[in-house]
C-alpha positions in Angstrom: 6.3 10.8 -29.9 3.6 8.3 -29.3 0.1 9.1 -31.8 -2.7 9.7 -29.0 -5.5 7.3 -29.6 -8.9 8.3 -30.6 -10.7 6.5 -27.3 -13.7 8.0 -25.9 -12.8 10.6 -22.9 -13.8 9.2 -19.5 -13.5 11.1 -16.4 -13.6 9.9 -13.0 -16.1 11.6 -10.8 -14.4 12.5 -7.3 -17.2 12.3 -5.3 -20.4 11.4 -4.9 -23.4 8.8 -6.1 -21.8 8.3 -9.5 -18.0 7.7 -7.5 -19.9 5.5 -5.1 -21.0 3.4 -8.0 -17.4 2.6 -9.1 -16.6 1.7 -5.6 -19.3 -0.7 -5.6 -18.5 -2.2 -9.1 -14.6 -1.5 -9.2 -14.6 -0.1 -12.6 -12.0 2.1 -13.1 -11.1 2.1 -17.2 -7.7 1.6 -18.0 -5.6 4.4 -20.2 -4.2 3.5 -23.7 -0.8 3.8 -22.9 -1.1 1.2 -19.9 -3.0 -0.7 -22.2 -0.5 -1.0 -25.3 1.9 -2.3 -23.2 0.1 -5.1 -21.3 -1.3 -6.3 -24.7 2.0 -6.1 -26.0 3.7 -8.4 -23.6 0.6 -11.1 -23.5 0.6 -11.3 -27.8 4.5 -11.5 -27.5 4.2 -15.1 -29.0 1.7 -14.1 -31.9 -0.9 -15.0 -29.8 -4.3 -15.1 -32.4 -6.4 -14.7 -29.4 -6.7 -12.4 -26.1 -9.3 -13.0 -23.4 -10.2 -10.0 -21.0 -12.2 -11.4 -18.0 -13.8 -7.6 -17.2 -13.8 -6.1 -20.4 -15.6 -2.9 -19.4 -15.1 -0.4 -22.2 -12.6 -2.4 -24.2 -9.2 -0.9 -23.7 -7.3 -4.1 -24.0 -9.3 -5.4 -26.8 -9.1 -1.4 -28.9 -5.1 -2.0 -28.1 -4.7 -5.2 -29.5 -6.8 -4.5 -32.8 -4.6 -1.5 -33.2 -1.8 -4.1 -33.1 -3.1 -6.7 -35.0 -6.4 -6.0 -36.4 -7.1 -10.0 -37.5 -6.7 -10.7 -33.5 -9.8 -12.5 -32.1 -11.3 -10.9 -29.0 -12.8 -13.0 -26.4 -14.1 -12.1 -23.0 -16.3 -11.8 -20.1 -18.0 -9.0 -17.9 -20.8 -9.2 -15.6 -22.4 -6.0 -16.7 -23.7 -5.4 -19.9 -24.6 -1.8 -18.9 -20.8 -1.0 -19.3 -20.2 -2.4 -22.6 -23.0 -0.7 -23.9 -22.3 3.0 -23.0 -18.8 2.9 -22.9 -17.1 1.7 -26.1 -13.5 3.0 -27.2 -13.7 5.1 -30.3 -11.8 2.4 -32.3 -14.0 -0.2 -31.6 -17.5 -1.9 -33.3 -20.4 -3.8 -31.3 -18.8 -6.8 -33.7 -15.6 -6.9 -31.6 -18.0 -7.7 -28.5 -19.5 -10.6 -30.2 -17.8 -12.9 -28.5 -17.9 -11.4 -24.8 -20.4 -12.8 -22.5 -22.1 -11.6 -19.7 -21.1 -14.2 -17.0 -18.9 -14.0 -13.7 -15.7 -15.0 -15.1 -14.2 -15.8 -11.2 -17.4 -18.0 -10.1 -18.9 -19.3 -13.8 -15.9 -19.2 -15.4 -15.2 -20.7 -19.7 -14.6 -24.2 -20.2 -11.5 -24.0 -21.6 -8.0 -23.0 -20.9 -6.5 -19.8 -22.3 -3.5 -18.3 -24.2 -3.0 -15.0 -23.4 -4.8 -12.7 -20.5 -5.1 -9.1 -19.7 -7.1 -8.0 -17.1 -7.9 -4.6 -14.7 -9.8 -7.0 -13.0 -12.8 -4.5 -10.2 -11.2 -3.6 -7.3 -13.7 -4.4 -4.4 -12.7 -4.8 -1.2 -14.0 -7.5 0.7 -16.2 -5.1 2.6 -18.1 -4.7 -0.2 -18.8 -8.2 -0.7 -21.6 -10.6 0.4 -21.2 -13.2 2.7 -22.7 -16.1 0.5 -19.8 -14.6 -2.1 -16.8 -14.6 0.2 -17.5 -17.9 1.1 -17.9 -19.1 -1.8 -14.6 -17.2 -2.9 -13.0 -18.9 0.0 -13.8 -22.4 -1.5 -12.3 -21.4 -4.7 -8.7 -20.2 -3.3 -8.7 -23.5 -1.5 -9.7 -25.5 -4.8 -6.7 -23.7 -6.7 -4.2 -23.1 -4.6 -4.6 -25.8 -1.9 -4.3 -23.3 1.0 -7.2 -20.7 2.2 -7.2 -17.3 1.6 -7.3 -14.9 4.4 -10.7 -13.3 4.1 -9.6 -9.9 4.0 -8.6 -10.1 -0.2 -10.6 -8.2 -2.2 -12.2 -9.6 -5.6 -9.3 -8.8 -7.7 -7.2 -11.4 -5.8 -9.9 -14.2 -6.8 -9.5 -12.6 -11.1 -6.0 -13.3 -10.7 -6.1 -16.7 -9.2 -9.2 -17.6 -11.7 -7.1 -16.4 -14.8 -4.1 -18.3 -13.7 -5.9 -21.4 -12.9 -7.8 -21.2 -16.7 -3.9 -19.9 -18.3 -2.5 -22.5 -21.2 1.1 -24.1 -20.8 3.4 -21.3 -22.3 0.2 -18.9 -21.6 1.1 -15.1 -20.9 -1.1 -13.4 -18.1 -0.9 -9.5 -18.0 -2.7 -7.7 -15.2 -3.0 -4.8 -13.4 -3.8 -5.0 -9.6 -3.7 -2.6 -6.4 -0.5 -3.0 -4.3 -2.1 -4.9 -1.7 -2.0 -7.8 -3.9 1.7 -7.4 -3.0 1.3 -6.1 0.8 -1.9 -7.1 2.6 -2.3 -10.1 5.0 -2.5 -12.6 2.4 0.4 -11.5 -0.1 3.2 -13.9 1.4 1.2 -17.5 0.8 0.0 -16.1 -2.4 2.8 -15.2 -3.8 4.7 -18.4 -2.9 2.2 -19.8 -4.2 2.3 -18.3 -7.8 6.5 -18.3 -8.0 6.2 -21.7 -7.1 3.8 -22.8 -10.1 4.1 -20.1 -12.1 7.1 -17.9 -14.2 7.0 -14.3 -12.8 8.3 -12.3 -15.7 8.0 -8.8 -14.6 6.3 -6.2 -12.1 5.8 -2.3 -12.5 5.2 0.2 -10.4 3.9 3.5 -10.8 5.2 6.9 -9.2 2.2 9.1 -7.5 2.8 11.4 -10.5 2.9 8.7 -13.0 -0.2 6.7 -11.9 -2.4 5.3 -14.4 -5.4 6.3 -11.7 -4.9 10.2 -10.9 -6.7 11.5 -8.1 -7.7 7.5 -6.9 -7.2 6.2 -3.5 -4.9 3.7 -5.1 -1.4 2.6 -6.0 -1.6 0.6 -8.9 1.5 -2.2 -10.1 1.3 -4.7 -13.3 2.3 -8.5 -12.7 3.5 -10.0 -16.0 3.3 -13.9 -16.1 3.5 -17.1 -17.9 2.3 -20.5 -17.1 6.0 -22.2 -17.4 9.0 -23.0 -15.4 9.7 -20.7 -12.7 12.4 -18.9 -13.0 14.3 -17.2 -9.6 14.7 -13.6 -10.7 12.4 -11.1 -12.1 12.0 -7.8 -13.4 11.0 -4.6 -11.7 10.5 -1.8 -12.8 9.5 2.1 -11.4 7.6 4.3 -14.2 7.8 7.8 -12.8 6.8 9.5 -16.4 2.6 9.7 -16.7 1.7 8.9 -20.8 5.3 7.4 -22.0 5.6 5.0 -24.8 9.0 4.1 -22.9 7.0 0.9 -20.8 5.2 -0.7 -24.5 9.2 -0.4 -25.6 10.8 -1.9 -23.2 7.9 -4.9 -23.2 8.3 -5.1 -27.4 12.4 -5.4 -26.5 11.7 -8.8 -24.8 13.1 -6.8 -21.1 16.5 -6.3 -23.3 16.4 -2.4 -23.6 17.1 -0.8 -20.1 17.8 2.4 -21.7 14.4 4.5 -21.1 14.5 7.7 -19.1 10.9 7.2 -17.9 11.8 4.0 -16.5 14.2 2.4 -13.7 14.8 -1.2 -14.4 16.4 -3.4 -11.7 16.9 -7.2 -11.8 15.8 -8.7 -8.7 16.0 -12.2 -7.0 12.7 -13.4 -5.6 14.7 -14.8 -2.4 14.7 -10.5 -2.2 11.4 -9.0 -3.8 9.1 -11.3 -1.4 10.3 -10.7 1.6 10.3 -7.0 0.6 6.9 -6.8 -1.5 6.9 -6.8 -4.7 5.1 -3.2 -5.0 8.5 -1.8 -3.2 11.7 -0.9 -4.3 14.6 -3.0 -4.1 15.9 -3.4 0.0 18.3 -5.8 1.2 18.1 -5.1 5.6 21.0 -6.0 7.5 21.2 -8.5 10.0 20.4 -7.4 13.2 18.6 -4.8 12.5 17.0 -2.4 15.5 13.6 -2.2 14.6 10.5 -0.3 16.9 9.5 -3.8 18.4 12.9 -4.0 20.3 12.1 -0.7 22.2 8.2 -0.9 22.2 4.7 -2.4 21.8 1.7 -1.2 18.9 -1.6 -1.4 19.5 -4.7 0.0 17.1 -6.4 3.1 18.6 -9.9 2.8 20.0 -12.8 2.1 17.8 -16.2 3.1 18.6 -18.7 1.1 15.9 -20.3 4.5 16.0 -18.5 8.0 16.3 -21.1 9.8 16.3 -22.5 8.8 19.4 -19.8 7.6 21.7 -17.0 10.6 20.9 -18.6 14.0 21.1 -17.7 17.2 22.0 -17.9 19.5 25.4 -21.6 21.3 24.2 -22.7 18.3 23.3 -22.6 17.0 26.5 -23.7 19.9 28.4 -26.9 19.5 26.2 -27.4 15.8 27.1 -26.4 16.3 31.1 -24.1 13.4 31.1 -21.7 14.3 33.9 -18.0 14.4 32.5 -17.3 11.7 34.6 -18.2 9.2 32.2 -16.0 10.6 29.8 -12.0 10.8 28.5 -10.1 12.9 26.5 -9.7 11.7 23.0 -8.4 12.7 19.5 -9.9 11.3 16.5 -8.8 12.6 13.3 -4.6 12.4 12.5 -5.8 16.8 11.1 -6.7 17.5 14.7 -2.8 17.2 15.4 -0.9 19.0 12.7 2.5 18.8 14.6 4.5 16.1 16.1 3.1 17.1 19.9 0.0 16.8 21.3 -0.5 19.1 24.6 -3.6 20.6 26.3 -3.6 23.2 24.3 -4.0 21.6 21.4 -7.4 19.9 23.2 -8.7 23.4 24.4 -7.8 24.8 20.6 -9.8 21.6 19.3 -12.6 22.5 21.8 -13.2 26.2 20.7 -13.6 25.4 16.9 -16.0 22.8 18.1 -14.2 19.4 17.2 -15.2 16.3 19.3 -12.5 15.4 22.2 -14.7 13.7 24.8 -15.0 9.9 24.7 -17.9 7.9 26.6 -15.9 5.6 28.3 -18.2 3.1 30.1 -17.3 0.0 31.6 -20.3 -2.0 30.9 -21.7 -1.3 34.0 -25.7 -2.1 34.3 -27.9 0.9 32.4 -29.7 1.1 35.8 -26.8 1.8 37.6 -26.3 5.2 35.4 -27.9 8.5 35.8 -31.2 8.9 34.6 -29.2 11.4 31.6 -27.2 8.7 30.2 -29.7 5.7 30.9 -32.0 8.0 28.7 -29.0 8.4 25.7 -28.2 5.3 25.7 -31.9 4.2 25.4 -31.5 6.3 22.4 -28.8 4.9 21.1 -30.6 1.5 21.5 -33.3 3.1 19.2 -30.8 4.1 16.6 -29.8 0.4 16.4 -26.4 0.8 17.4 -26.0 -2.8 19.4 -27.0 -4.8 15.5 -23.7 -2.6 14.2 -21.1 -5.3 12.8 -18.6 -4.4 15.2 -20.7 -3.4 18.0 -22.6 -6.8 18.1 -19.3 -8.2 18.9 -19.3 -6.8 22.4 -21.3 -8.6 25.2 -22.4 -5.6 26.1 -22.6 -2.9 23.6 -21.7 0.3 25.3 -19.2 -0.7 26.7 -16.0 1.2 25.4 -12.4 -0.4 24.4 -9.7 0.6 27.0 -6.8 2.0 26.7 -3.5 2.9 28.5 -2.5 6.5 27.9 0.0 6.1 25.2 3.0 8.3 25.4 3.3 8.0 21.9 1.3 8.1 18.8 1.5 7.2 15.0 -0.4 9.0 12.8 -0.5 6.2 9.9 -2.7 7.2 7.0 -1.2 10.6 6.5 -0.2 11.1 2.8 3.1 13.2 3.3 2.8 13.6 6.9 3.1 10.2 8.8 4.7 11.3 12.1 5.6 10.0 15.6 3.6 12.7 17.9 4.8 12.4 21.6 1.1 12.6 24.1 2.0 15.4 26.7 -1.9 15.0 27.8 -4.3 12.3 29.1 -5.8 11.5 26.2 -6.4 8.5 24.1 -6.4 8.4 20.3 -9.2 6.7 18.3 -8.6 4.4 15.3 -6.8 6.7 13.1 -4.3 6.4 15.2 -1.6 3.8 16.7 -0.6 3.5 20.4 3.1 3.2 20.6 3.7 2.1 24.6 7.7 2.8 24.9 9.2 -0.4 27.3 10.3 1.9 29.7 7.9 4.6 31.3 11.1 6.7 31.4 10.8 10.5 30.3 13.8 10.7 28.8 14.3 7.4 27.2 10.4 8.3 25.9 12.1 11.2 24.4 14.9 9.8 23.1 13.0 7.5 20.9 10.6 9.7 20.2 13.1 11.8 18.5 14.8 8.3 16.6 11.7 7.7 15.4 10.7 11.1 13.7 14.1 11.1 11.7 14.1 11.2 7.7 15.5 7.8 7.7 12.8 6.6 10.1 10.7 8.0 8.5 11.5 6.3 5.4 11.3 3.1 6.2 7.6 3.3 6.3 6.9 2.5 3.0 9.0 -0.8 3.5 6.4 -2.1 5.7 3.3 -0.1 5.3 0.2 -0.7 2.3 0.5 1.7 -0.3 -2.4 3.9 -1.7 -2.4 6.7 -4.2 -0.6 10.2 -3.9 1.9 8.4 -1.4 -0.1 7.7 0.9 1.0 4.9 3.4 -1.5 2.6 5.9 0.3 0.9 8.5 -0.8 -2.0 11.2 0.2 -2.2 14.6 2.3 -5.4 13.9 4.3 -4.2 10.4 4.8 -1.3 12.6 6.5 -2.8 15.4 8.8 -4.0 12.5 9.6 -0.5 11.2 13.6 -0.4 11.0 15.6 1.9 12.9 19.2 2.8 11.3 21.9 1.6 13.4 23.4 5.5 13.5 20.3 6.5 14.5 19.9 4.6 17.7 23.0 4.9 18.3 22.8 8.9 17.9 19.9 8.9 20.4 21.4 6.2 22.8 18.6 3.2 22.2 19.6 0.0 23.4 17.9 -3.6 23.0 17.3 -3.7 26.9 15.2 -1.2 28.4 15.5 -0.6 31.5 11.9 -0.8 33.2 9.3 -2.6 31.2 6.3 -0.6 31.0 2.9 -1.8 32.4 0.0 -1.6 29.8 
C-alpha cells in the first residue's frame, strides 16, 4: 500500500466567492498520487532538473524531492499569493528560490528545458481579456504556424508554450481538461504536436476516479517528448481514485499492463485522433447511419438576458403585455424530466411558477407596440440590456431569434440523463436545448426515430462526439450532433432509411 504523504489538506470550496476565485485564476491543486506519477515519467532519464510553469502549492516540485531530494526545482507562477499560503508539508521557502513570479505563456525563460510538469489554470477563454486573447492568438501562430480558434482556453497556450521551450529528448508531463482533446481546435492541434512531437501516453480518469471530485471537469494527462514521432501511443483508463498502480506502470517504462486499477490499450494515432484522445478506443464502420442522414441540429434560442425576455404567465399579467407577443418556451433540460414534452407538462410548469412565456418580437418599431411593452422595453433599455455582448450583435436588440417548432429535442448537458424528448406542444426550447428538425414532417417516421434515437446504444454514442465534463456529464453542439451514430440494427429495427420521404421545411 502506498505511504500517504504528509501535504497540507486543501479543500475545494463548492460554491461561492472563494469557488469563484478559482474559476477566475484556474487553480485547482493537484493530489499526490497524480503527482508522483507525472514526475516520475518526466525524471525518467535522471533528469537533475524539473521546471513547473504554475507552480501553485508545489505538488510536483514536493513529489520530485521525495524522489530525489538533490533534484533542482525551477519554475514560474504569476501569483505569489499562492506560494505563499499554500506550501506542501514537505516543502521549505528554499525550494521556491528559484520560482519567479512572471507569466510563463507571454514572458516566458530564456532557455530551453529538460523535463516539464504542469496543471497549467484552467480559464476559459471567457474569462480572458481581449488585449490577452489577441495576443495569445499571435503566439499559436508564432509556434505552430496555424491560428488557434479563439475559443481555447489558457491551458491550451501552457501547453503549446512548454513544448515550444522543451529540449531535444525533453519529457513534457501535463495535466489538461478533455477539451484539449475535443473542442473546436483539438484536430489542428493535435496534428500539429504528433507531427513535431513523440506522444508517449494519455490517461483518462473514470468520474469516480477523478483527480478533481465534485469539479465541473474531466481531467486526462498527455505524456510527451521532444523526439521522433512515433505512430502509436498509449492510453490508458484509471477507474481506481488514490492507486499507486498509474506511478507503477510510468516507473515500468509502459512494460507492465498488469494493474487492476488500470486498462491499458495500444492505440494507432491514424485511430485515437479521429476519435479524441480523451475517449476510449472506437473503430466506426464504413457507412455508418448517423442523425445527419435523417435530420438537421440547430442551437436552441438564446436570449442575452433570461430574465427579461422568458418570463412567466403572472409576470406578464403584472406588466399588461398582451400574450400575443409571446410563445411557449422551455428553458431548463429539469423542467422536462421525461422523454415527452406535452401541455401538461407546460400548465404543471406554470403552477409551480417556472417561466414558459418567451417575448417573441420581430423587431418591429417600439412605437408600433402597446404603450405596456413600449414602457418594458424602455426599461429594459435602462437596465442596459442592448451594450450585452450578444445582444449588441443584433441590429435591433429586442428582437428575438426564431425558431421552427422542433418535433424533437436534445437535452445535451444532462449528466446521466441526455435524452431525445419528442415536442407534442408548440413550444420552442431555449439554449439548453437542441432542435432536432426530422427530414420528413411525417408522424410516424418522427416516431420512429424518435424511438432509434433514445436506445442504449444511441445513447451511447454520445460520449464519442460530445465534450466531456466531470461526473459524466456530456455537452454536445448541434454539428457533432448531427454526427451521432446510429447502429445499423437499430435503424434497421425502426425502419430508418437514408431517403426520407418529404423534406421538412424549416
Amino acid at each position: 500500500m502506498q505511504p500517504k504523504q504528509k501535504t497540507t489538506e486543501y479543500k475545494i470550496p463548492h460554491s461561492g466567492p472563494a469557488r469563484e476565485a478559482l474559476r477566475v485564476k484556474g487553480q485547482f491543486w493537484t493530489p499526490a498520487w497524480i503527482a508522483d506519477a507525472m514526475v516520475r515519467y518526466v525524471t525518467a532519464d535522471q533528469c537533475k532538473t524539473i521546471f513547473d510553469p504554475a507552480v501553485g502549492g508545489g505538488a510536483f516540485f514536493a513529489a520530485a524531492k521525495k524522489l530525489n531530494p538533490t533534484i533542482e526545482l525551477q519554475g514560474f507562477d504569476i501569483d505569489a499569493g499562492v506560494l505563499i499560503s499554500s506550501v506542501e508539508a514537505e516543502l521549505s521557502k528554499q525550494d521556491f528560490a528559484r520560482v519567479q513570479i512572471a507569466d510563463f505563456v507571454l514572458e516566458p525563460p530564456p532557455r530551453k528545458l529538460p523535463a516539464i510538469v504542469a496543471n497549467p489554470p484552467y480559464i476559459r477563454h471567457h474569462r480572458l481579456s481581449a488585449k490577452t486573447k489577441e495576443r495569445l492568438k499571435k503566439l499559436g501562430l508564432e509556434i505552430t504556424g496555424q491560428t488557434i480558434d479563439g475559443r481555447a482556453g489558457l491551458h491550451v497556450y501552457f501547453l503549446l508554450r512548454a513544448l515550444q521551450l522543451l529540449e531535444d529528448k525533453g519529457r513534457l508531463a501535463f495535466i489538461l481538461p478533455a477539451d484539449i482533446c475535443e473542442g473546436v481546435f483539438a484536430k489542428p492541434l493535435w496534428q500539429w504536436i504528433t507531427k513535431h512531437y513523440c506522444l508517449d501516453a494519455v490517461i483518462t480518469f473514470a468520474p469516480e476516479a477523478s483527480p478533481f471530485p465534485n469539479i465541473d471537469t474531466n481531467p486526462i494527462i498527455v505524456l510527451l517528448r521532444r523526439t521522433k514521432p512515433q505512430p502509436t501511443m498509449q492510453w490508458v483508463h484509471c477507474h481506481k481514485v488514490e492507486t499507486g498502480d498509474l506511478s507503477k506502470w510510468i516507473s515500468s517504462g509502459f512494460h507492465d499492463e498488469n494493474f487492476a486499477a488500470l486498462t491499458i490499450h495500444q492505440r494507432e494515432l491514424s485511430e485515437a485522433l479521429p476519435t479524441g484522445l480523451s475517449r476510449s478506443p472506437h473503430n466506426q464502420p464504413s457507412g455508418q447511419l448517423c442523425l445527419g442522414n435523417f435530420a438537421k441540429v440547430v442551437r436552441g434560442v438564446a436570449t442575452g438576458a433570461n430574465d427579461f425576455f422568458f418570463l412567466t404567465p403572472e409576470q406578464i399579467k403584472q406588466i399588461g403585455i398582451p400574450e400575443q407577443y409571446f410563445v411557449n418556451a422551455v428553458g431548463r433540460t429539469r423542467d422536462v424530466t421525461g422523454d415527452k414534452l406535452t401541455d401538461e407538462t407546460l400548465l404543471l410548469l406554470q403552477k409551480a411558477n417556472r417561466p414558459t412565456k418567451l417575448l417573441a418580437l420581430n423587431g418591429e418599431p417600439m412605437e408600433s407596440y402597446p404603450a405596456s411593452l413600449r414602457a418594458y422595453l424602455q426599461y429594459g433599455e435602462t437596465l442596459g440590456l442592448a451594450q450585452k455582448p450578444l445582444i449588441s450583435q443584433r441590429r435591433i436588440w429586442y428582437k428575438m431569434e426564431s425558431r421552427a417548432v422542433p418535433p424533437l429535442w436534445f437535452a445535451y448537458l444532462g449528466r446521466r440523463n441526455a435524452r431525445f424528448i419528442r415536442n407534442h406542444t408548440g413550444a420552442i426550447p431555449l439554449t439548453s436545448f437542441l432542435c432536432v428538425y426530422p427530414l420528413s414532417n411525417d408522424d410516424d417516421y418522427i416516431h420512429r426515430l424518435w424511438q432509434a434515437l433514445n436506445h442504449p446504444e444511441t445513447i451511447a454514442n454520445l460520449s464519442l462526439i460530445g465534450k466531456s465534463y466531470g461526473a459524466g456529464a456530456v455537452k454536445v453542439e448541434p454539428r457533432a450532433l448531427e454526427k451521432l451514430a446510429i447502429p445499423e440494427k437499430i435503424a434497421q429495427q425502426y425502419g430508418l432509411t437514408n431517403n426520407a420521404p418529404t423534406l421538412f421545411e424549416l
